[in-house]
C-alpha positions in Angstrom: -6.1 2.0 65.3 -9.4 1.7 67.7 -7.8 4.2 69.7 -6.3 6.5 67.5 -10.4 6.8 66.0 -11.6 7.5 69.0 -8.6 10.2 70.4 -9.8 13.4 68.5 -13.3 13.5 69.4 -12.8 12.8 73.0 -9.8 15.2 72.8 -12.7 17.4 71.4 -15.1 17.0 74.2 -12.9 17.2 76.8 -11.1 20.8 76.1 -15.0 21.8 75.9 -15.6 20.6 79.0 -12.2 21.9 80.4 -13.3 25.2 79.0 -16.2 25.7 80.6 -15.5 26.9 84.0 -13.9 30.0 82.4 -17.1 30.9 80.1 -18.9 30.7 83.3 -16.5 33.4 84.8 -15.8 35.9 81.8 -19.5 36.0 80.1 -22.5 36.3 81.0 -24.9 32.7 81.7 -26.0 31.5 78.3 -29.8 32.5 77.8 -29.6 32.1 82.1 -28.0 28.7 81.9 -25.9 27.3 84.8 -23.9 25.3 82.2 -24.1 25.1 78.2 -24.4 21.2 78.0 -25.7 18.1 78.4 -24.2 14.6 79.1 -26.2 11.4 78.3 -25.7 7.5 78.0 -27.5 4.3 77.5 -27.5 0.8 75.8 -28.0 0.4 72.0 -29.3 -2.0 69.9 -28.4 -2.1 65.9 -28.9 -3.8 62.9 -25.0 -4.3 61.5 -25.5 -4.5 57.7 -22.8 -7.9 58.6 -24.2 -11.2 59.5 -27.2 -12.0 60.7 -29.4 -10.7 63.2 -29.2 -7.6 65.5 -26.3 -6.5 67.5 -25.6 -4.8 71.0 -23.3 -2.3 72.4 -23.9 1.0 74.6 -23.3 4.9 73.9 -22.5 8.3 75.1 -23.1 11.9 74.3 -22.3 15.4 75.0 -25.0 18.1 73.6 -23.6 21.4 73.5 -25.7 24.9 73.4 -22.8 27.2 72.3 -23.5 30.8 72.9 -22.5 32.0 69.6 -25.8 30.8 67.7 -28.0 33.2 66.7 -30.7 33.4 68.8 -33.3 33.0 66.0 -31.1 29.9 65.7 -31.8 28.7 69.7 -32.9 25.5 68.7 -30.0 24.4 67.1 -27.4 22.6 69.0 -23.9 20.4 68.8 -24.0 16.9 69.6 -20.8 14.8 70.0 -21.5 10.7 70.5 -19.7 7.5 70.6 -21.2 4.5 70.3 -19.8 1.0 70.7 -21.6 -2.2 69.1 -20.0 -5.5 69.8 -22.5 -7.2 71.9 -24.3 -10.3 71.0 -22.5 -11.9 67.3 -24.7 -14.6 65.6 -22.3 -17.4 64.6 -22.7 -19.1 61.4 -21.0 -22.2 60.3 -20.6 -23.0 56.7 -22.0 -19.8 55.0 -19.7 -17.0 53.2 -17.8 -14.1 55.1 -20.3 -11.6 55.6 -23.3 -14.2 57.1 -20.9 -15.1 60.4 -20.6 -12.5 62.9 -18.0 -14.2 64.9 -15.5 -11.2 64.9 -17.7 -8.3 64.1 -17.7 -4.9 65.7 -18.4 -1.5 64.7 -17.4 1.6 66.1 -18.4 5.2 65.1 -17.1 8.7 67.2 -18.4 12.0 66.1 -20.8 15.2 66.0 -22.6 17.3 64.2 -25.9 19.1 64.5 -29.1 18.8 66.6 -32.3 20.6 65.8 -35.3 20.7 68.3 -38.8 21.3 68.6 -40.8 21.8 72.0 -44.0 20.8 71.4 -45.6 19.6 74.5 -44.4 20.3 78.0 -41.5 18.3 78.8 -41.0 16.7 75.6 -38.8 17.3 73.3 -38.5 15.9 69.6 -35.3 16.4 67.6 -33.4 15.7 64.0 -29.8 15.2 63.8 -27.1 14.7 61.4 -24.1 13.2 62.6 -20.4 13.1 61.0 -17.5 10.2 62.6 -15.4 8.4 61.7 -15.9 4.6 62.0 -14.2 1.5 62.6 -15.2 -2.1 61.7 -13.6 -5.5 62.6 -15.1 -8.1 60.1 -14.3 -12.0 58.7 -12.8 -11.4 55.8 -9.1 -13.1 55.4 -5.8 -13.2 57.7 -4.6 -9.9 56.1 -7.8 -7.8 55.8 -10.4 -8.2 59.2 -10.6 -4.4 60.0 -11.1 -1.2 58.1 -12.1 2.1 58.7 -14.7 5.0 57.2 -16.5 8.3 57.4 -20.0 7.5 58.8 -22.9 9.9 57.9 -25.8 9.5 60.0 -28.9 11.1 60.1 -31.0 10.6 62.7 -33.8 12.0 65.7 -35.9 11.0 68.4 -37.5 12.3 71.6 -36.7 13.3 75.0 -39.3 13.4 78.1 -38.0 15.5 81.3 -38.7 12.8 84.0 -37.5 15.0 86.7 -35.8 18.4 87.1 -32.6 18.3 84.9 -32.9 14.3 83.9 -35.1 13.3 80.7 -35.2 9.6 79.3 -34.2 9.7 75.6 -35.0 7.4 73.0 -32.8 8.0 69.8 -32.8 6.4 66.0 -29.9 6.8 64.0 -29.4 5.0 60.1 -25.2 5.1 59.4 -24.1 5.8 56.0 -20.1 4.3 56.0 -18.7 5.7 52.1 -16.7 3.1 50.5 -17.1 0.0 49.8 -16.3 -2.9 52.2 -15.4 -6.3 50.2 -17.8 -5.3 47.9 -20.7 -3.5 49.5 -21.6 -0.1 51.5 -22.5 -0.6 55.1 -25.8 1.3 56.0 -26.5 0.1 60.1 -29.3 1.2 61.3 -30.7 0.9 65.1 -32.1 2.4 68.5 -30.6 4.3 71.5 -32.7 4.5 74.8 -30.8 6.6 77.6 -30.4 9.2 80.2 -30.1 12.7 79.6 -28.7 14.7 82.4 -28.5 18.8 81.6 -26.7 21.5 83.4 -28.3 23.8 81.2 -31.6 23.3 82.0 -31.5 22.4 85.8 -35.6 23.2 86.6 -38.9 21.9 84.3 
């Protein structure tokens, strides 16, 4: 089921990529870009909304500046992510279901929309709103341990061009997964801090 979640948007991302070379040879450079994306990755930390105490895991993104945004639109870009939390469970031993974290995971794979502002040289703050699809391994009983959701997640943060096309990001993000999950909505919550690297924007 993991990997059936995670097929369409990496199927996604990859015919972008796949596409690209032939943009690059049947239009013109995208507002003089060499490519119209950016790829990124780093560890996470997040709050689970299951157990106790603050889980671990990594993730990766793609942001995309596709040509057919309106220009008085520029600052608007496509973000796909996946992130991966399954580092780091807090054991508990005679407390209910959702206080042990012994199987826990959570898994979300998606996009959506990134909006921009360039504010100060080199820095860039952002707002996002994310759509996936999310998958969750839990104790619960022998028949019923894993489920999946739509996740919405809004989100932003800030990027700082360290050198030429590679900025350090640091990214927020608070999930929304609808329906209920023995009982209660899950609402995770955590940090991203990672490396940007963008073809778009190869020079400061």
């Amino acid at each position: 089921m993991r990997f059936k979640l995670l097929a369409a948007p990496i199927l996604t991302v990859s015919l972008i990529l796949a596409a690209l070379p032939g943009f690059s040879q049947t239009i013109a450079p995208y507002q003089g870009k060499v490519l119209p994306f950016a790829i990124g990755f780093g560890p996470s930390g997040f709050e689970p909304d299951w157990g106790r105490g603050r889980m671990y895991g990594g993730t990766a993104w793609v942001d995309w500046y596709p040509s057919f945004i309106p220009r008085s639109l520029n600052k608007l870009d496509i973000e796909f992510e996946v992130r991966d939390i399954s580092l780091d469970r807090h054991i508990v031993t005679g407390g209910t279901p959702r206080s042990n974290q012994a199987n826990t995971k959570e898994d979300t794979a998606g996009g959506g929309f990134m909006y921009n502002w360039h504010l100060v040289r080199n820095l860039n703050f952002y707002a996002k709103a994310i759509v996936a699809d999310g998958s969750v391994d839990f104790i619960g009983s022998p028949t019923y341990n894993h489920d999946t959701r739509i996740v919405l997640a809004p989100g932003g943060g800030l990027e700082y061009r360290v050198y030429g096309p590679i900025s350090a990001r640091v990214d927020y993000e608070y999930q929304i997964w609808t329906g209920k999950l023995i009982g209660t909505y899950l609402t995770p919550q955590g940090f991203t801090a990672g490396i940007t690297y963008d073809f778009a924007h190869p020079t400061p």
